[in-house]
C-alpha positions as CSV (number, residue, x, y, z in Angstrom):
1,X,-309.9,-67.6,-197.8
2,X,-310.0,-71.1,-198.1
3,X,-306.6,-71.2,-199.7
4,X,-305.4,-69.4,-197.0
5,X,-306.5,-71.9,-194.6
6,X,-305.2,-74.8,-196.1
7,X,-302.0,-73.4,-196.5
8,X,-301.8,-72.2,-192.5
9,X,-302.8,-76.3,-191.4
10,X,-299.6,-77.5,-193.3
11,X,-297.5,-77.3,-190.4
12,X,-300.8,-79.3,-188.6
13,X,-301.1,-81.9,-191.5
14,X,-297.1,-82.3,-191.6
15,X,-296.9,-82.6,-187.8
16,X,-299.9,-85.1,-187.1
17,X,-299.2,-87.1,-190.3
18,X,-295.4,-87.9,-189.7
19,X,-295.7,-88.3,-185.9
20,X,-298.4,-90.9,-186.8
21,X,-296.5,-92.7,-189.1
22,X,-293.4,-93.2,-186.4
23,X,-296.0,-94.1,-183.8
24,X,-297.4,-97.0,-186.3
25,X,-294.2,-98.2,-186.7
26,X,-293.4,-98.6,-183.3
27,X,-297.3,-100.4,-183.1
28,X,-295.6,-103.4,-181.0
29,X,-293.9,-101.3,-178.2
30,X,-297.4,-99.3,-177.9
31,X,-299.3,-102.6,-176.8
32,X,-295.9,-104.4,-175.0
33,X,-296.7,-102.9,-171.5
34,X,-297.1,-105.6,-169.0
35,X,-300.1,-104.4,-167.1
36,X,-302.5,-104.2,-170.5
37,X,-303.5,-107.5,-169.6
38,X,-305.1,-106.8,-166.4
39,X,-306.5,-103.4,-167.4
40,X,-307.9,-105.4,-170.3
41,X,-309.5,-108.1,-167.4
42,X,-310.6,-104.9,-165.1
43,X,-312.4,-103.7,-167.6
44,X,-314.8,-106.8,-169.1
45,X,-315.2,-107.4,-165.1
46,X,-316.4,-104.1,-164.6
47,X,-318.4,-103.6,-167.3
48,X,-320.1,-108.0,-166.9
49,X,-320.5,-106.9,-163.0
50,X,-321.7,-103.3,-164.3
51,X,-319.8,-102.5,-160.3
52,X,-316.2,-101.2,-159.7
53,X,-314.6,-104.5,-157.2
54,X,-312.7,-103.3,-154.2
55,X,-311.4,-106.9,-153.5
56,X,-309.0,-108.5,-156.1
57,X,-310.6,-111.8,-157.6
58,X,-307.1,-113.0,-159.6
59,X,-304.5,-113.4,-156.5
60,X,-304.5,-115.8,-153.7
61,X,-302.1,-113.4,-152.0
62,X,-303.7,-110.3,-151.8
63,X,-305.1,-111.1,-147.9
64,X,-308.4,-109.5,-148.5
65,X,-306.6,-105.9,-148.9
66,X,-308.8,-103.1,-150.5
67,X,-307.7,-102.8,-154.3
68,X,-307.7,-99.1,-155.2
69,X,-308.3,-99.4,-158.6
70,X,-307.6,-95.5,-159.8
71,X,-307.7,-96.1,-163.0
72,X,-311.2,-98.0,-163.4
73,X,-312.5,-95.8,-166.7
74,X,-309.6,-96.2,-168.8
75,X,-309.8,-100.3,-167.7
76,X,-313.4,-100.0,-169.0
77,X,-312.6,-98.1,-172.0
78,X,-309.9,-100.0,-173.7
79,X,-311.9,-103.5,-172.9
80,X,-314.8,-102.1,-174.7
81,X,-312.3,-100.8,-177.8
82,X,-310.7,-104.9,-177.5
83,X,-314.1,-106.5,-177.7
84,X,-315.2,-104.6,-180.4
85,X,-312.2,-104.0,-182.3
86,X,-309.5,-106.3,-180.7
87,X,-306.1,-104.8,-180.3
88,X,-305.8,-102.9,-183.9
89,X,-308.9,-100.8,-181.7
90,X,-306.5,-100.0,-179.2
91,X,-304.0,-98.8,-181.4
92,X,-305.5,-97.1,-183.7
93,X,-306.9,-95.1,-180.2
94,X,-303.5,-94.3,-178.8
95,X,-302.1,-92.9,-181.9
96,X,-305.1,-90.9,-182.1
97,X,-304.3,-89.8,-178.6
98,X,-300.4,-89.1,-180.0
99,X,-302.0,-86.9,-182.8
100,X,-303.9,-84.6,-180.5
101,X,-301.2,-84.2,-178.3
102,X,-299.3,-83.1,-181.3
103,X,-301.9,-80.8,-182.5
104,X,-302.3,-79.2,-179.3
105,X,-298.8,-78.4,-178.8
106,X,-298.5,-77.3,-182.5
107,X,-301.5,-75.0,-181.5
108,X,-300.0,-73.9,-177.8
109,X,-296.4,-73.0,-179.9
110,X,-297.6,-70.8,-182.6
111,X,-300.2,-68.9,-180.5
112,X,-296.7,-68.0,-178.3
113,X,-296.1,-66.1,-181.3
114,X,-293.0,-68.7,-182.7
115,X,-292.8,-68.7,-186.4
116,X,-293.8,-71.8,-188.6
117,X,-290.1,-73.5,-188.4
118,X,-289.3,-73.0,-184.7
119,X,-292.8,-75.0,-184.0
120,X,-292.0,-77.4,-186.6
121,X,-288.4,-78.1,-185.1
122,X,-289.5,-78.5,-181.7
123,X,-292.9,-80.1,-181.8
124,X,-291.9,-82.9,-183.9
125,X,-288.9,-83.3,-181.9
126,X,-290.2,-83.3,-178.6
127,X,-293.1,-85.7,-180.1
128,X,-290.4,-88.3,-181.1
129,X,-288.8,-88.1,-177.9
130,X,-291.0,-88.2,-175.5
131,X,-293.2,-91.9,-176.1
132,X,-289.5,-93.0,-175.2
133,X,-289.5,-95.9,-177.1
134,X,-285.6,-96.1,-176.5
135,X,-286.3,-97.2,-173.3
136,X,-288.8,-99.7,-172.9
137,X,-290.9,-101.4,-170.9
138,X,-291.5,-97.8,-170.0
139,X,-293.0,-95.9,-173.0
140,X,-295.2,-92.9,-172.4
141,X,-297.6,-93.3,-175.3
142,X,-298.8,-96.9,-175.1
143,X,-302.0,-98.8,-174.6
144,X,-302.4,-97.8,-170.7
145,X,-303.8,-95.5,-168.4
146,X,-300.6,-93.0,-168.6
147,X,-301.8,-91.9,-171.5
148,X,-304.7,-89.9,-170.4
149,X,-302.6,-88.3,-167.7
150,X,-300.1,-87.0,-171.0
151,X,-302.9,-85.8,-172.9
152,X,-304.9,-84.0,-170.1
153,X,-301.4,-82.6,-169.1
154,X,-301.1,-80.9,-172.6
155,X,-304.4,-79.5,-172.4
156,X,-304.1,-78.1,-168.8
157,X,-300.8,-76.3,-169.9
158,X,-302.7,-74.9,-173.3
159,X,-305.5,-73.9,-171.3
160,X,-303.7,-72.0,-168.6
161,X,-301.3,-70.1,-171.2
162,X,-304.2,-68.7,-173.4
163,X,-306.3,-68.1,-170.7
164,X,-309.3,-68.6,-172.7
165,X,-311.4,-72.2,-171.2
166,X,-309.6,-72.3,-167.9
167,X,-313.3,-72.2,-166.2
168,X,-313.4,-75.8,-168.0
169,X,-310.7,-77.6,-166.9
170,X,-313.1,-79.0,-163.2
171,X,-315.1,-80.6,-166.1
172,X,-312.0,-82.2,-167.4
173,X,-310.3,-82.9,-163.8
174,X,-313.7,-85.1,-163.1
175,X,-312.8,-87.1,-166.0
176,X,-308.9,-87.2,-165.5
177,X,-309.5,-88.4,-161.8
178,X,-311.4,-91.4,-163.5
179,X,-308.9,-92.5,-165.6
180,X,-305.2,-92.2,-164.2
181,X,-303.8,-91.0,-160.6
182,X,-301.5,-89.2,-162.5
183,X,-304.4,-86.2,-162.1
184,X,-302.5,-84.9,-159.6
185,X,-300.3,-83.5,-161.8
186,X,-303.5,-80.9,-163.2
187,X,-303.0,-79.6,-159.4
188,X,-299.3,-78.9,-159.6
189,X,-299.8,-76.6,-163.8
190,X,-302.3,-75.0,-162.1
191,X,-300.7,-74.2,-158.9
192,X,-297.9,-72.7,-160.7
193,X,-299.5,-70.7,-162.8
194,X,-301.3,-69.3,-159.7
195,X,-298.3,-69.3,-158.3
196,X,-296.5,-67.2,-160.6
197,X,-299.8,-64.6,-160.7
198,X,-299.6,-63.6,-157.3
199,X,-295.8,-63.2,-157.2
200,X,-296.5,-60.8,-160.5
201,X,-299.4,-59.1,-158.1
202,X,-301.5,-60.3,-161.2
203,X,-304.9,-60.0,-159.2
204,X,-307.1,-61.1,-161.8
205,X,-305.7,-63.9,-163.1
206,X,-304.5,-64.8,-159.7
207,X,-308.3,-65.2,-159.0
208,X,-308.5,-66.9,-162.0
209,X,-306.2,-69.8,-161.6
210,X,-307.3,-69.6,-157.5
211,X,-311.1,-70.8,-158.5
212,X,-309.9,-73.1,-161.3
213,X,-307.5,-74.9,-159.1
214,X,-310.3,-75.2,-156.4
215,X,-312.9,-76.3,-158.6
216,X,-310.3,-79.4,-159.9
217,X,-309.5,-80.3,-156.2
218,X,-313.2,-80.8,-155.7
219,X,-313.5,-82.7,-158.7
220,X,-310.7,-85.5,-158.1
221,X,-313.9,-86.6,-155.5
222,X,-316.4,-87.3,-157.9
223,X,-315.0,-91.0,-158.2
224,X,-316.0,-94.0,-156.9
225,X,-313.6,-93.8,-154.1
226,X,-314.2,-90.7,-153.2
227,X,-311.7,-89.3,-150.8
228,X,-310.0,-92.7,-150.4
229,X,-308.4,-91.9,-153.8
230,X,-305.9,-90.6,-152.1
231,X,-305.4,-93.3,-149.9
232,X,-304.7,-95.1,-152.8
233,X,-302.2,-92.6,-154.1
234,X,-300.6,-93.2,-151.0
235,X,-299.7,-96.5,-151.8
236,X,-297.6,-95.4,-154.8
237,X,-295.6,-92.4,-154.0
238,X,-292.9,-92.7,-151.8
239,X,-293.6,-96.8,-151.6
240,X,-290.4,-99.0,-151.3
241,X,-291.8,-101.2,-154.4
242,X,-290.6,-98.0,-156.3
243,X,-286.9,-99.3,-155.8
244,X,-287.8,-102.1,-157.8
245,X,-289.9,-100.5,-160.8
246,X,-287.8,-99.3,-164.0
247,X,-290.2,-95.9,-164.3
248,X,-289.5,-94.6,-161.2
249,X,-285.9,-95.2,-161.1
250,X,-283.6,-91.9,-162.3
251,X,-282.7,-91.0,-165.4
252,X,-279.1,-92.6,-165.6
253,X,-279.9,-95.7,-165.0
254,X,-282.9,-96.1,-167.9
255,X,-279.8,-94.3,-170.4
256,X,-280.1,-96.7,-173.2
257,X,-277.4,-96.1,-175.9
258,X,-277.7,-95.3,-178.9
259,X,-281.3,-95.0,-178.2
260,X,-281.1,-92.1,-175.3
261,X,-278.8,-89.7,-177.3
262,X,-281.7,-88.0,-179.2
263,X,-282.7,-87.2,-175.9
264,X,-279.6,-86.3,-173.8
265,X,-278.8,-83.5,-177.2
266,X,-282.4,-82.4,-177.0
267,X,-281.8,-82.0,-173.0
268,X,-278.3,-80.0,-173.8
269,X,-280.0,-77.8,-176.5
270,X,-282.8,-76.9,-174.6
271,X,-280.0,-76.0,-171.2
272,X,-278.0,-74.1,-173.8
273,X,-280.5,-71.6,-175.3
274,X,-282.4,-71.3,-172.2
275,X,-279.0,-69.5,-170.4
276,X,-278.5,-67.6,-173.6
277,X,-282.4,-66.3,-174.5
278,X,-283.6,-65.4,-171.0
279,X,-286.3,-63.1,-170.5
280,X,-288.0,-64.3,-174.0
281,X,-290.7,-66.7,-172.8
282,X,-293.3,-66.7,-170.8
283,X,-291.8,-67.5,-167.3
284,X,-294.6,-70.5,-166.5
285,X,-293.6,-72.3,-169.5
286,X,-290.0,-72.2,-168.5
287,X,-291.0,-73.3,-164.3
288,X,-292.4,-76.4,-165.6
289,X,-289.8,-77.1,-168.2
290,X,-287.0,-77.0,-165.6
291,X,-289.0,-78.2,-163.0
292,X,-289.6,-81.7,-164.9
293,X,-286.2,-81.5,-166.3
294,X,-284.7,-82.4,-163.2
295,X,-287.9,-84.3,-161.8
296,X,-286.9,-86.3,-164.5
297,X,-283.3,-86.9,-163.9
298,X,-284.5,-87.9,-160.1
299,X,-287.4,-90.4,-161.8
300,X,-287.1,-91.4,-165.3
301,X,-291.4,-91.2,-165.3
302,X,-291.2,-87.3,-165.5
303,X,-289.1,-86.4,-168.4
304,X,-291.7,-87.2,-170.3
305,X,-293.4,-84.0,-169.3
306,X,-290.0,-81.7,-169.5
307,X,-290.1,-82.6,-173.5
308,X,-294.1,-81.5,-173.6
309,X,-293.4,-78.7,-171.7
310,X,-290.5,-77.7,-173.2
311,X,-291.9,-76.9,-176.5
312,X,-292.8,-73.3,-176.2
313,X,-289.5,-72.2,-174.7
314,X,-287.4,-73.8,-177.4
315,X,-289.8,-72.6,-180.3
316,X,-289.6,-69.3,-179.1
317,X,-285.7,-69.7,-178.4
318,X,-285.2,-71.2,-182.3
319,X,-286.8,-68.7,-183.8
320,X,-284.3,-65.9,-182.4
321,X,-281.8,-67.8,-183.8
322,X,-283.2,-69.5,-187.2
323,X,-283.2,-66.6,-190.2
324,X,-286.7,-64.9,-190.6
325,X,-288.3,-66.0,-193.5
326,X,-289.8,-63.6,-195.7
327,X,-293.1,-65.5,-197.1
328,X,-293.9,-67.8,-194.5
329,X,-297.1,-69.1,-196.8
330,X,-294.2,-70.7,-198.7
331,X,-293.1,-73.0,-195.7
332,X,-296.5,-73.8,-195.4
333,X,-297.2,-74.9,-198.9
334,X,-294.5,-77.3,-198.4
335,X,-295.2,-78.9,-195.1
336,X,-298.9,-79.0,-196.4
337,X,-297.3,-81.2,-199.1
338,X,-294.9,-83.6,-197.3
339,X,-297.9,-83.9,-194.7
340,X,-300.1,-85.2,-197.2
341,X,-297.6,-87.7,-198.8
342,X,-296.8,-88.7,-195.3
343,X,-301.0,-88.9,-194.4
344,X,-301.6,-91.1,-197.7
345,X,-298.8,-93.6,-196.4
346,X,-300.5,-93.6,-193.2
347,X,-302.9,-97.3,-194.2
348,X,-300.1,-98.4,-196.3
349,X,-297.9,-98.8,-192.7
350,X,-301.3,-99.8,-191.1
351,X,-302.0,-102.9,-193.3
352,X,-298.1,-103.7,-192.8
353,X,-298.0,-103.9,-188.9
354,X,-301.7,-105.2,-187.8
355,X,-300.7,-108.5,-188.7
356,X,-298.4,-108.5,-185.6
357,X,-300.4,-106.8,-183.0
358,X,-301.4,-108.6,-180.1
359,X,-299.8,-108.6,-175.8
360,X,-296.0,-109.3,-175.4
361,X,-295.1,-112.4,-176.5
362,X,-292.9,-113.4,-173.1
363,X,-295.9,-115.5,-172.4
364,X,-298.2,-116.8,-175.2
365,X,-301.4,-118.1,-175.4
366,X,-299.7,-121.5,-175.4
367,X,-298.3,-121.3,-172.5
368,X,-301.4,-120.0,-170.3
369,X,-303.2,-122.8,-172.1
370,X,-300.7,-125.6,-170.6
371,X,-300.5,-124.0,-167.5
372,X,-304.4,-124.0,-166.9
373,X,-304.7,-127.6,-168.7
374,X,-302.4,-129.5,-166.4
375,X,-301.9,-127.5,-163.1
376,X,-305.2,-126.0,-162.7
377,X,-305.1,-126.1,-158.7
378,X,-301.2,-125.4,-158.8
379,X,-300.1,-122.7,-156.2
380,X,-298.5,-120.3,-158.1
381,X,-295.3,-118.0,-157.7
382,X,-295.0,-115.8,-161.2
383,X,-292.6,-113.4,-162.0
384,X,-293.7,-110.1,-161.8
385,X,-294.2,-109.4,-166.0
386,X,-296.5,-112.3,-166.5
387,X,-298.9,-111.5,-163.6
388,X,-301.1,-109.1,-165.8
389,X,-300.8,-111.0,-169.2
390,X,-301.6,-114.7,-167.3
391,X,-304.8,-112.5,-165.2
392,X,-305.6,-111.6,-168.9
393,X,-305.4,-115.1,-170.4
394,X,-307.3,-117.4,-167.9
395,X,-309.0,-114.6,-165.8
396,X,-308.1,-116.1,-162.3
397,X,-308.2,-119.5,-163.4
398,X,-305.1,-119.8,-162.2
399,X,-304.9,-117.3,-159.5
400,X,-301.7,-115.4,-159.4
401,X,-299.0,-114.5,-156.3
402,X,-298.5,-110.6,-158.2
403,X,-298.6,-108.6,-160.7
404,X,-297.9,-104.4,-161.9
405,X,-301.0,-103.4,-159.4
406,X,-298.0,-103.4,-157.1
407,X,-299.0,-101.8,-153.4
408,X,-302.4,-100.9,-155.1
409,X,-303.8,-104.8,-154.7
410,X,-301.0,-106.4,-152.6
411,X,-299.9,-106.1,-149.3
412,X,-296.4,-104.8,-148.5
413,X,-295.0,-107.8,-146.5
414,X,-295.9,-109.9,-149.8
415,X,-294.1,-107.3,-151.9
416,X,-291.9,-107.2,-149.7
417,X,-291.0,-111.1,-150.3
418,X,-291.2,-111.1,-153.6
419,X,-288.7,-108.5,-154.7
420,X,-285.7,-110.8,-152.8
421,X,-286.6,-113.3,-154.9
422,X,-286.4,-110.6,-158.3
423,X,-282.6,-110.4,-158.6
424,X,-280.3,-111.8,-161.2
425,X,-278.5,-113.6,-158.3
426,X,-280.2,-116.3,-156.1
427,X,-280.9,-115.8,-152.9
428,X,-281.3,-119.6,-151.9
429,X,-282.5,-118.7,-148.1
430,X,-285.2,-116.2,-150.0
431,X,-286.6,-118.8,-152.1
432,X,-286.8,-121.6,-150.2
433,X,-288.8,-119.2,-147.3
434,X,-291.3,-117.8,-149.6
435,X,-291.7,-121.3,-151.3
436,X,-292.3,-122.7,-148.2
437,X,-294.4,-119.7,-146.6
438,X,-296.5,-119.6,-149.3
439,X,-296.9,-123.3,-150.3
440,X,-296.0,-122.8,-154.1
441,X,-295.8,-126.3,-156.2
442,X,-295.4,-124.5,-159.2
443,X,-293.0,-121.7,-160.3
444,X,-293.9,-119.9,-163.9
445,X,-290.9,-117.7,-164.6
446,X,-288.4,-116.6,-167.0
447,X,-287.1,-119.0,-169.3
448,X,-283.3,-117.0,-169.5
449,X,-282.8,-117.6,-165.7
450,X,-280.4,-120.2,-166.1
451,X,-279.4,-119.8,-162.3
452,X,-283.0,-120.8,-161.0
453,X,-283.0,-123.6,-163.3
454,X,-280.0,-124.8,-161.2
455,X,-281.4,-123.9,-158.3
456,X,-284.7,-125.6,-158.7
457,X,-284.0,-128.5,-160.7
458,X,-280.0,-129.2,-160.1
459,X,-280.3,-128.5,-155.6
460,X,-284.0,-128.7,-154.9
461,X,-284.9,-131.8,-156.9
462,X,-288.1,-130.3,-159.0
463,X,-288.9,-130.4,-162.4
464,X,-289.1,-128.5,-165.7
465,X,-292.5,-129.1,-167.2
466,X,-292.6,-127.0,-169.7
467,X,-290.7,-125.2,-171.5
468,X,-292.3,-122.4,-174.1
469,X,-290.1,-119.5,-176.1
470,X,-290.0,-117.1,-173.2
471,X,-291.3,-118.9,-170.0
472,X,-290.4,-122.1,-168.2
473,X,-292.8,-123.7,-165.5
474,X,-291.3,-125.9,-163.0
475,X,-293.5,-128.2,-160.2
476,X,-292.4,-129.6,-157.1
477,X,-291.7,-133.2,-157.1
């Protein structure tokens, strides 16, 4: 019996233990999303003031708008993961979150009824596709609050398609409404599985799904801002600052090549079999699969999701086309072996890449040091990528004109200013208004931007201060 056992958690052990390993390797791009820093700062200042804020302290910009800080939890559990076990902490925490998501779906597939191979195929495909690391800033499996919302996802779609704990998914909602506002997309698996029950006439489970669905609405209130978490929604979807944000822009335009043909055959495959194998699947799996297949061509934030979702309908489409295999125990065997070989090398690629963890090195230590030495009282206009990292390095010190909170801390005319002055091209009339509206004496921004180094230093007569790998700071004369 044992034997048996260990044999039937190769395809576990192979899946979890490779996946790993490609997550560790790609340890840097896990911690380089721009908004860690303030999630890191959130989260000490909630925890030191043992109070949630609802008025930004890091800005001089914000106007005394409410900050709707959705994501509070996570803040306050990856600051307590960074004080006790710095960043190697936080990473060794998201691949853990990677390796349940890939045991879930490993679990999800074979209880369809797929055979050993078609899981194996498109797990660990849909696994290596869908952190996008092809594509950053904007990977899926990183050190930040998206993360919860992918995981939570995985286990709302399991839950629903066994049928077995969906009386437990309000318990999980509660949790999921702390941590990411991406809970609202519990509300949407749910709905469709309802959904699809009463179009079926499927009384009972229609019930089922009805009460479930009720009990997670009430529970995205048990949060500290109650109903106004919506509100705060609000000021994401649908907001113009979207235009300007990589994640939310469509799929064509976040194409990186060579990097995003894994995907685009996965996306073809998937197309292909579906029109051929119809009727083979259950029809849920397949609604959300399409649905966040073309989601994610209109924002590049939700194909994520189609490559989760998608598993079940392409396991169960492979193995109609894959030859059955007579002793199935034998396929285990062997992924029970690679896994292990692939689990032992697991520290080995550990000790090999903690050396380098730390924030994105566009702006250093060195350079938030210099900036706080010598213009402590400087009015500052950042680019929008250093906002987070500089709240996270001198913890409004230095207060800040924005960063990734975006509409949830600033106010749209301020947005609204700042996104001229974000192009390529310089848009002299742009700069000089919001350098003058806002009184700015000191500009920290990207080093590359040879045009605003003319613009500044050649036609408006200030200086280059400082000069560090990534970041320049210029001051008014």
């Amino acid at each position: 019996m044992i034997s048996y056992h260990f044999q039937r958690a190769g395809i576990y052990v192979f899946l979890i233990s490779f996946a790993c390993v490609y997550y560790l390797l790609n340890a840097a791009l896990l911690l380089g999303h721009y908004d860690l820093g303030w999630h890191l700062a959130a989260g000490d200042l909630i925890t030191d003031q043992g109070n949630i804020p609802f008025q930004d302290p890091w800005s001089f910009t914000s106007g005394g708008r409410q900050w709707y800080n959705v994501s509070w939890l996570w803040d306050v559990i990856a600051s307590a993961l960074f004080r006790y076990a710095n960043f190697s902490g936080l990473i060794l925490f998201v691949v853990a979150c990677g390796a349940v998501i890939v045991g879930l779906l490993t679990s999800i597939c074979l209880s369809s009824g797929a055979s050993t191979t078609a899981v194996c195929i498109s797990v660990f495909s849909a696994c290596l596709l869908y952190p996008t690391f092809a594509t950053y800033p904007d990977i899926y499996l990183a050190a930040s609050p998206n993360i919860s919302t992918m995981l939570f996802c995985v286990v709302f779609y399991g839950e629903c398609l066994k049928r077995r704990k969906v009386f437990l998914l309000p318990a999980i909602m509660v949790l999921w409404a702390n941590l990411h506002g991406g809970f609202l997309l519990g509300l949407l698996i749910i709905g469709i599985f309802c959904a699809t029950a009463l179009l079926r006439r499927d009384w009972m489970n229609f019930k089922i799904y009805s009460l479930a669905g009720a009990g997670c609405l009430i529970a995205t209130f048990i949060n500290p801002l109650g109903w106004h978490i919506y509100e705060g929604l609000t000021t994401v979807l649908g907001h113009f600052s979207q235009a300007y944000i990589t994640e939310w822009w469509p799929y064509f335009r976040n194409v990186a090549v060579p990097g995003s043909i894994p995907g685009i055959i996965y996306i073809l495959i998937f197309i292909a079999l579906e029109l051929c194998y119809r009727g083979f699947c259950p029809i849920e799996a397949r609604l959300l699969s399409w649905l966040f297949l073309f989601l994610g061509f209109f924002q590049f934030r939700y194909m994520s999701f189609f490559y989760m979702f998608s598993t079940v309908p392409l396991a169960l489409h492979l193995d109609r086309l894959l030859p059955k295999q007579p002793n199935s125990f034998r396929v285990e065997k062997s992924l029970l072996a690679a896994g292990t070989i692939a689990a032992c090398a697991l520290p080995l690629v550990y000790v090999q890449i903690d050396r380098t963890l730390g924030l994105p090195q566009m702006l250093s230590e060195q350079d938030a040091l210099y900036l706080q030495t010598h213009f402590s009282h400087a009015r500052l206009l950042n680019h929008w990528n250093y906002g987070g990292i500089l709240i996270f390095r001198t913890r409004g010190a230095i207060p800040v004109f924005v960063d990734g909170r975006a509409a949830t801390a600033y106010p749209d005319a301020l947005l609204r200013d700042y996104f001229k002055l974000s192009q390529l091209d310089i848009n002299e009339t742009a700069w000089d208004t919001v350098l003058e509206k806002y009184q700015i004496d000191t500009v920290l921004w990207v080093k590359a931007h040879e045009e605003l180094r003319r613009f500044l230093v050649g036609k408006r007569g200030w200086k280059e201060a400082y000069a560090g790998l990534y970041a320049s700071i210029y001051v008014r004369p």
